[in-house]
LUMMISE-740053 format. One record per atom (N, C-alpha, C, CB): residue in one letter; x, y, z. Coordinates in steps of 0.1 Angstrom, whole numbers, plus 5000, padded with zeros to 4 digits. Each point is the difference from the previous one (the first is absolute). Glycine has a CB too. Example, Ala and Ser with C-alpha at 12.3 -4.5 7.8 and 13.67 -1.06 7.14 Angstrom:
<recs>
a513249435078a499150125000a500950125000a498149885012s501550234981s500950115000s499250115008s501249944978
</recs>
This chain:
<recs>
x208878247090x498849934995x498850065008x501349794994x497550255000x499250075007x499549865009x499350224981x499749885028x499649865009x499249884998x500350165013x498249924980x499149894992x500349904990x499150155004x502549934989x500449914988x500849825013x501050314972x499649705041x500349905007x498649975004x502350065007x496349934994x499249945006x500149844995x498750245003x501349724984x500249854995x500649935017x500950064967x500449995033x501050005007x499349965016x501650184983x498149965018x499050045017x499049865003x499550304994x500049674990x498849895003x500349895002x498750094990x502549835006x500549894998x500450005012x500549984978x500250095031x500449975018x498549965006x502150215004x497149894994x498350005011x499649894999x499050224997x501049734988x499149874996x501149945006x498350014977x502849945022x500849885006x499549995017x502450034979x497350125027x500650005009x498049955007x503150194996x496149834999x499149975004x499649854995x499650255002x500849694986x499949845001x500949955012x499749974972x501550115036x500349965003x499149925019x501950164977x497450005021x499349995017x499049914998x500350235010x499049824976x498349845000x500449864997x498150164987x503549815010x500549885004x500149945015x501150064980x498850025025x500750045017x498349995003x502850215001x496149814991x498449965006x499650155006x500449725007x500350404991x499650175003x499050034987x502650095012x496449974991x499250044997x499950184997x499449755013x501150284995x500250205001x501349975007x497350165006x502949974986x501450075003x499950155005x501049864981x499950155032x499950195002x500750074993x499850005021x499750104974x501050114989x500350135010x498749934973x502450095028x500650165005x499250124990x502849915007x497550234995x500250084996x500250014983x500650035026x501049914977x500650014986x499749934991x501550065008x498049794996x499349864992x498650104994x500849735019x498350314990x498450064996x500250044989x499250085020x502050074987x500250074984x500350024988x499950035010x501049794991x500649964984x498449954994x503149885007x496750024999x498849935000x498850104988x500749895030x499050264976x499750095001x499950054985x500849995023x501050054977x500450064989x499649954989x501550075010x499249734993x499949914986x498450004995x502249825008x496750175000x498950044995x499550114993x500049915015x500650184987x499850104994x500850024989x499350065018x501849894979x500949964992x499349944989x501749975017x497849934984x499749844993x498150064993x501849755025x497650384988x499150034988x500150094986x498949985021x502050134987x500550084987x500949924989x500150195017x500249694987x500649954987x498649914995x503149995006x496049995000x499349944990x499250084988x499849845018x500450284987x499550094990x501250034989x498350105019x502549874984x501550074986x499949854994x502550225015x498949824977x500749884994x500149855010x501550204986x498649745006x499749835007x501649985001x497549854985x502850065024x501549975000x499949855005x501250265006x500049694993x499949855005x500050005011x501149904986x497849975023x499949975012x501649935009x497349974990x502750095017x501249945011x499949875007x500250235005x500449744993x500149815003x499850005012x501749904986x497850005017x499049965010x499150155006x501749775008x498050294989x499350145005x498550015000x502050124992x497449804997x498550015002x499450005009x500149924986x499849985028x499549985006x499750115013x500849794987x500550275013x499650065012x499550144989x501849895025x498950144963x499450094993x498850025000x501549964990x497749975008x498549944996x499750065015x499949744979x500450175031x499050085012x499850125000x500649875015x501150194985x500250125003x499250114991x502249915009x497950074973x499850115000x498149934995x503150174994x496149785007x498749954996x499550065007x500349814993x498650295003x499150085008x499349885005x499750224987x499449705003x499049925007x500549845006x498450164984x503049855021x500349935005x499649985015x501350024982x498749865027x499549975010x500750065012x499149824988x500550315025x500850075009x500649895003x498850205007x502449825002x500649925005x499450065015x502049944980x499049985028x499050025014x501250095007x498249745005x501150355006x500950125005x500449945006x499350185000x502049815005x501249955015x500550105001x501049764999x499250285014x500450095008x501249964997x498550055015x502850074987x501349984998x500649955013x500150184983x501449705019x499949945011x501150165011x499749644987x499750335022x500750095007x500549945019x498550214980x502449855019x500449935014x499250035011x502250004993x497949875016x498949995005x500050055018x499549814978x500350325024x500650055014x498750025012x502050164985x498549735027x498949975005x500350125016x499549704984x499650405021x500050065015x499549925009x499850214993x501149855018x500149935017x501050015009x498949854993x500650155021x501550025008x500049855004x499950275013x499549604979x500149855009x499949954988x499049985025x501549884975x500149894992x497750004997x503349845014x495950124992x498650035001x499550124992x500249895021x500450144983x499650194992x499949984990x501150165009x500849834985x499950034985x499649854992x502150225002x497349655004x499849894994x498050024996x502749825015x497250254999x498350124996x499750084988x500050045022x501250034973x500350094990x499849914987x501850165016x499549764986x500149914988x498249934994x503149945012x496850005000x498349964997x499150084993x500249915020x499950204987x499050134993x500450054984x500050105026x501349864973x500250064985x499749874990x502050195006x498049665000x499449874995x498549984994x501549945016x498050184995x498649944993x499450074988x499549915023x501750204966x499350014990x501549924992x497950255005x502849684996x501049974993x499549904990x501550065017x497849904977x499849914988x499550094996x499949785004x499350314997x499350094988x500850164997x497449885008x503750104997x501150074997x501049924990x499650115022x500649784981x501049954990x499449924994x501850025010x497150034985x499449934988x499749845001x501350194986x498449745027x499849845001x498550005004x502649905008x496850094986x498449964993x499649855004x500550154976x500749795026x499649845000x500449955015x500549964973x499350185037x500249965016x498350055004x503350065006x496549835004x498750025009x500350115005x499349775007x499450315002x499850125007x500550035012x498449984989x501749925018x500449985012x501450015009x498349904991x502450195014x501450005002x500249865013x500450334993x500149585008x500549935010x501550045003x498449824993x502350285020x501250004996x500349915016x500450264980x500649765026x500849935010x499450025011x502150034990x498549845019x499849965011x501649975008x497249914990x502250135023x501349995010x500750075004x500149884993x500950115011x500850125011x500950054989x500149885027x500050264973x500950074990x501650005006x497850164992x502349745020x501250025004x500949844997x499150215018x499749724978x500649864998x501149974992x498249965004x502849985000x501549904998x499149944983x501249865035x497950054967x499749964988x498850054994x501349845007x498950144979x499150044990x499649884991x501050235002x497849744999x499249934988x499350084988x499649845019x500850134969x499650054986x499149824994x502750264995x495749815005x499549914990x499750054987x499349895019x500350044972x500250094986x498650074999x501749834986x496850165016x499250115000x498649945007x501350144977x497849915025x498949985011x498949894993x500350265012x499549634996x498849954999x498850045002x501349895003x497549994992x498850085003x499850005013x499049954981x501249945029x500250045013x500750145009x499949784993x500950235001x501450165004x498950084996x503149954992x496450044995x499050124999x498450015007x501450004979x498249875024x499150045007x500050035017x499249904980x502150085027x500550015014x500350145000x501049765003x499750304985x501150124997x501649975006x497850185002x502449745003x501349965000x500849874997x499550175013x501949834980x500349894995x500449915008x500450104984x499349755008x500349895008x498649965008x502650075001x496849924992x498549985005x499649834999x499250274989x499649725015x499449874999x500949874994x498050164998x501749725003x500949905002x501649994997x497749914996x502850144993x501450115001x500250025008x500050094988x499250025024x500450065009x501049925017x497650144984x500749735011x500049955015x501749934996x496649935009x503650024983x501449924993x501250095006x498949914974x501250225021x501450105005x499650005012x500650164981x498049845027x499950055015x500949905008x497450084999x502149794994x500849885007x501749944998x497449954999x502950134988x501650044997x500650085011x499650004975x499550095027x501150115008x499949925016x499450294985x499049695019x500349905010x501349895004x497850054994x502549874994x500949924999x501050095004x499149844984x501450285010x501350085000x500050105020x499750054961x499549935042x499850035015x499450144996x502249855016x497350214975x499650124998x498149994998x502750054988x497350095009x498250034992x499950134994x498749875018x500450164976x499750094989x500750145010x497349874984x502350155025x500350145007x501550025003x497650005011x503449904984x501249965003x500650064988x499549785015x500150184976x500549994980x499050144994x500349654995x500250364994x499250104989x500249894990x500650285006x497849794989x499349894992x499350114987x499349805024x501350184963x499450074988x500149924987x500450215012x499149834979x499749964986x501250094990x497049945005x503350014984x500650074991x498950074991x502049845001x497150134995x499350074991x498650015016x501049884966x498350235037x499450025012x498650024994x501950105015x497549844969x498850014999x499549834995x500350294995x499049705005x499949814992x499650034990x499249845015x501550104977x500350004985x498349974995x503249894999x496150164990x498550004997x500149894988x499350275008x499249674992x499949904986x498749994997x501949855006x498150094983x498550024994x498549895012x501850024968x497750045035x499049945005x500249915010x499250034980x501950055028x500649945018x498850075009x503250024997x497449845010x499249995013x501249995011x497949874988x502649975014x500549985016x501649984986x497549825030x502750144961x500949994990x501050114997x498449874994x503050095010x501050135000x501249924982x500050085041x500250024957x501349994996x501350074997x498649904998x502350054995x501250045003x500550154998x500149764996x500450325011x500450124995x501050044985x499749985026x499750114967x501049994986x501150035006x498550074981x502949995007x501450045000x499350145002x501849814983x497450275011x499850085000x499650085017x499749914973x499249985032x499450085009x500949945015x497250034985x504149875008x501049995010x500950115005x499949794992x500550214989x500950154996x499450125013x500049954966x499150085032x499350165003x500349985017x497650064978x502049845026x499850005016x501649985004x497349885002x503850114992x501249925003x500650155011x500649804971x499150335021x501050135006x499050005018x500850214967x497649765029x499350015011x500549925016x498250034979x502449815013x500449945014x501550045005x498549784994x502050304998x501550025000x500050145010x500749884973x498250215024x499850095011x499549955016x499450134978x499949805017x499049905012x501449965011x497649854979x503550095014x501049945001x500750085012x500049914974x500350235015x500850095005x499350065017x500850064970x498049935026x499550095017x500149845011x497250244989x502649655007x500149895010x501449935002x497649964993x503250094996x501349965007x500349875007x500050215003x499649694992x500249805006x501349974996x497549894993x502950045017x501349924998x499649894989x501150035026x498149934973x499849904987x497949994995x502849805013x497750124972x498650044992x500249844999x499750274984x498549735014x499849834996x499450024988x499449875023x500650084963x499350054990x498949835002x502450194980x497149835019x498749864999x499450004988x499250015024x501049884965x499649964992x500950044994x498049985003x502149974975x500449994992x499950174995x499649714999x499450325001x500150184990x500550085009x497850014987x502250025026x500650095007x501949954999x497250045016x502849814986x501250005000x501050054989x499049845014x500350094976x501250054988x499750155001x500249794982x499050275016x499650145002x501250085013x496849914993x503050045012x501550075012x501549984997x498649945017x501549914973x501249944999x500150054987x500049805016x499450274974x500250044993x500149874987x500850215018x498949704986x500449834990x498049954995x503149855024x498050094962x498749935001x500349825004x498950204978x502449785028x499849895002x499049915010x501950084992x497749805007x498949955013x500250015010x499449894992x499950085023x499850025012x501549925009x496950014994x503349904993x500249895006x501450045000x498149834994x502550244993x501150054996x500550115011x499349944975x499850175025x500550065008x500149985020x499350114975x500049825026x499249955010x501949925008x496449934983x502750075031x501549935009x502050104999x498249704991x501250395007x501250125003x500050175005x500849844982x499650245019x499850155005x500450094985x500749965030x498550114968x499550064994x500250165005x498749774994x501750324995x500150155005x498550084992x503350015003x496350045004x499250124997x500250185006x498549784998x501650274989x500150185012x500749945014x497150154992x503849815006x501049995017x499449945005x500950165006x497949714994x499749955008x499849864995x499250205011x501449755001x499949824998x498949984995x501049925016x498549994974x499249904994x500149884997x499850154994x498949805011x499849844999x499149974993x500749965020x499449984975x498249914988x499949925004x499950044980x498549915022x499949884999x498250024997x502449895017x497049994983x498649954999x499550095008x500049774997x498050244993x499150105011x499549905008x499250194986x500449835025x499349955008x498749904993x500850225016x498949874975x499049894990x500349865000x499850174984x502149855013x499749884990x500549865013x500850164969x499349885044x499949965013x498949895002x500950225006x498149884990x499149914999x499249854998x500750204998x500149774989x500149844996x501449974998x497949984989x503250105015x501349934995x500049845011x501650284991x499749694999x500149875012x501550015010x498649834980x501650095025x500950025014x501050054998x499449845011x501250124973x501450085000x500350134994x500649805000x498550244995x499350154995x500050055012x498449964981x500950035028x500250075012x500949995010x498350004996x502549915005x501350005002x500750084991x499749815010x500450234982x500550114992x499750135004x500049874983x499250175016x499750135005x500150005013x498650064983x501049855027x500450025015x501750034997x497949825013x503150114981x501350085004x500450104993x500649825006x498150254985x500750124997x499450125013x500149924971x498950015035x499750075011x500749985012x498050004990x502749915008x501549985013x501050044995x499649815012x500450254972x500950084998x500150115006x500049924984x499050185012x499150165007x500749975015x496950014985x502249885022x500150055012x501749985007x497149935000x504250014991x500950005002x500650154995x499749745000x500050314993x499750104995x500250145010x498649844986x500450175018x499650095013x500749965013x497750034991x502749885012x500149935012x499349975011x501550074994x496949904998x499549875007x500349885007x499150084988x501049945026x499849845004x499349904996x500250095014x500549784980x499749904997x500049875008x500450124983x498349845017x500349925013x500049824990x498450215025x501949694980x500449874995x498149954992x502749935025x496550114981x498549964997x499750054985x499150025027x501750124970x499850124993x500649924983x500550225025x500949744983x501149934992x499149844989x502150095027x497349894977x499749874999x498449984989x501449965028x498050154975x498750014996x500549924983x498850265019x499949704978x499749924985x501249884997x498850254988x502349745020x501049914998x499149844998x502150185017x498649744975x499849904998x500249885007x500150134986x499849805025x500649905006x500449894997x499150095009
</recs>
């Protein structure tokens, strides 16, 4: 069977397989080599046949048909193809300098339009036992340049306090390292898409790989299922260990939501933080033990 006469065929996978990702909330897809040039061909295909004989349309095929072969259809936007991401250095510092430097053109490489200008990436010792992942930068993080900023901030300052630690103790980063943009923001953040979670996911997994922590804290609801791979709630996954890339994982609340919870909310997340520090083999002392308990 010649090859054009299977395209019906060819199109009925792409279209399934792309309802499949803008179900999933992806927006662009990377194409290889071999994708470009089908892509390519069928264009070129789909003009020469509008000039011959008419034949019946291929079930479900219009759609991407229509982009593909419509001169005066709307460009789509360029994304760079994803490529692995190889960071230089003879120290953990080095190559986490490296990684930074290739950050600050990464949204206008992978085509995310809907991230502010500003890179906020990590804070802390690249040798730290533990790792905090929040899901992406505030207007605070962005006007300081690093995460965990303003009243958030002072909240985890006084978590790690509780834990006998402080910021120069732990590594401290975001899953998505730009703050997600909105129409006619000011001090107003919101939530990172699937998409601009998706793109940043291979970034903390490298991040991961040069910092090497005996354990990850995911903080908040989008980072968490985002690590855990679930869409179940906080609450679901929440209060057990968790695997990521070989490394322990815990979920729980952002520091945000610290903020106004009430006593037994924070008794919750305090023992997932006497999990961690059981974890590592932090000393726990009886004062430690007791915090938010109810009398």
């Amino acid at each position: 069977m010649p090859y054009f006469d299977r395209v019906p065929q060819q199109l009925d996978i792409v279209i399934d397989f792309l309802r499949q990702q803008q179900a999933r909330g992806l927006t662009h897809v990377d194409l290889d080599d071999r994708a470009r040039q089908f892509l390519i061909q069928l264009s070129k295909q789909q003009k020469s046949s509008a000039a011959g004989p008419t034949r019946a349309e291929p079930t479900r095929s219009a759609p991407l048909a229509a982009a593909v072969a419509r001169p005066d259809a709307e460009p789509a936007p360029i994304v760079e193809p994803a490529t692995p991401i190889l960071t230089t250095g003879n120290s953990k510092a080095e190559k986490l300098a490296d990684l930074r430097r290739q950050l600050l053109t990464f949204p206008q490489k992978r085509g995310l339009s809907q991230l502010r200008q500003k890179l906020v990436f990590s804070q802390g010792n690249p040798d730290a036992a533990i790792v905090f992942v929040g899901e992406a930068p505030t207007h605070p993080d962005e006007q300081q340049g690093s995460p965990f900023a303003g009243a958030i901030g002072e909240k985890l300052d006084e978590i790690l306090k509780a834990m006998g630690l402080s910021r120069a103790e732990v590594y401290i980063t975001h899953l998505v390292k730009y703050r997600p943009a909105m129409k006619n923001q000011t001090t107003n953040n919101r939530t990172a898409t699937p998409a601009e979670i998706a793109a940043f996911l291979p970034v903390l997994a490298h991040e991961m790989e040069i910092v090497r922590p005996k354990v990850l804290i995911a903080l908040g609801t989008p980072v968490s299922q985002a690590l855990c791979e679930s869409r179940e709630t906080l609450d679901a996954l929440g209060g057990r260990w968790h695997d990521w890339n070989s490394v322990p994982l815990r979920v729980t609340e952002s520091p945000s939501f610290l903020l106004t919870a009430a006593t037994a909310k924070k008794r919750k997340f305090w023992e997932d933080m006497l999990a961690v520090m059981e974890k590592v083999q932090m000393p726990i002392n009886d004062k430690q033990r007791s915090y938010f308990l109810t009398k």
